[in-house]
N, C-alpha and C positions, 0 to 999 in steps of 0.2 A: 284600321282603328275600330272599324265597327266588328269587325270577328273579337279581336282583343274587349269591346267591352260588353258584347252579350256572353262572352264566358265570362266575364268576372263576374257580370249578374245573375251567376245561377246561385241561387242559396246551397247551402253544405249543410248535413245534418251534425254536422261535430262528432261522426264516428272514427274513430282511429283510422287512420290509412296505414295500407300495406307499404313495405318502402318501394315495388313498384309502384304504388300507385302516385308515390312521394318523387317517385327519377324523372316518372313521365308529365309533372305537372311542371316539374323544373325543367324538363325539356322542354316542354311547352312554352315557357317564359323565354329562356335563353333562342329558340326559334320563331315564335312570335315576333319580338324587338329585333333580332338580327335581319327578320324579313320587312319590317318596318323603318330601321334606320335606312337597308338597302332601295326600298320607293321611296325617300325622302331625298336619298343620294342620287338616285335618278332623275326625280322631278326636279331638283335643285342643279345637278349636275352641268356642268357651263356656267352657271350663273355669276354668283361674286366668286372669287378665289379663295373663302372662309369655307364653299359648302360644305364639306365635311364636317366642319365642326357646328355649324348650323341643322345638320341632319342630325346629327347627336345629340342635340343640344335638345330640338323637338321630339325627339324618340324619349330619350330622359324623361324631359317631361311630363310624357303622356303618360310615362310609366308611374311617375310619382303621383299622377294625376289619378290612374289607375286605381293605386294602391288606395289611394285617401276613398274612392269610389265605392271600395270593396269593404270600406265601413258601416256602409249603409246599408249592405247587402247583409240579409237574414244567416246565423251562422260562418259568415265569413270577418276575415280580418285584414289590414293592410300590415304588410309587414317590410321594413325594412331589406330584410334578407331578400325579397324578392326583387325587391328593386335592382341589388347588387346584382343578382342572376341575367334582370334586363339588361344592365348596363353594359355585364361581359359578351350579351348575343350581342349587343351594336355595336361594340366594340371588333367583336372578331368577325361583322358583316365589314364596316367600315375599312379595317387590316383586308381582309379578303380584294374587297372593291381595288383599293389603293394596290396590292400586291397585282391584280391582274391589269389593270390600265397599266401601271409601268412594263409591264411585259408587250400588251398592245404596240407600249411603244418603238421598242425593240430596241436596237445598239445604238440609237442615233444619241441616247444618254448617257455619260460614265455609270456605271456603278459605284453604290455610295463607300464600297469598299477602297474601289478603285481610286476613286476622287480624290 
């Protein structure tokens, strides 16, 4: 949380961006959040039987938190769209999480196919 928010504090001088430089800040967000819901799902992980949706729920958040943050910052702006970008890393961290624990678990479960 403290990487995510000394970079949103760095001022932007409002020059156009390259669309590299547009892929790699959205990848930045969508990695960032996916690496942050994933320590929340860890720290949280055993806990209540919500966590996941409590690790999401705190990743969101911080992200919309984020965003409001980067209003105050010189040349930058909060934007919605970026949000959404957060939202899809924690999402495909959370999907990831989930897909591998079930495998951990092995056959001792049907398949939700199966079932």
């Amino acid at each position: 949380m403290v990487a995510i928010f000394w970079f949103s504090a760095q001022p932007f001088d409002g020059g156009e961006l390259a669309w590299w430089e547009v892929a790699g800040r959205n990848l930045g967000h969508f990695t960032g959040y996916a690496l942050l819901a994933a320590a929340w799902a860890w720290a949280l992980a055993g806990k209540p039987r919500w966590w996941p949706a409590l690790a999401a729920a705190l990743s969101l958040a911080y992200a919309i938190s984020d965003e409001y943050h980067q209003t105050f910052v010189e040349g930058r702006s909060g934007t919605w769209e970026d949000v959404v970008i957060d939202g899809l890393g924690i999402a495909a961290a959370l999907v990831m999480i989930r897909i591998r624990s079930r495998r951990r678990r092995g056959s001792s479960e049907p398949h939700p196919v199966e079932a």
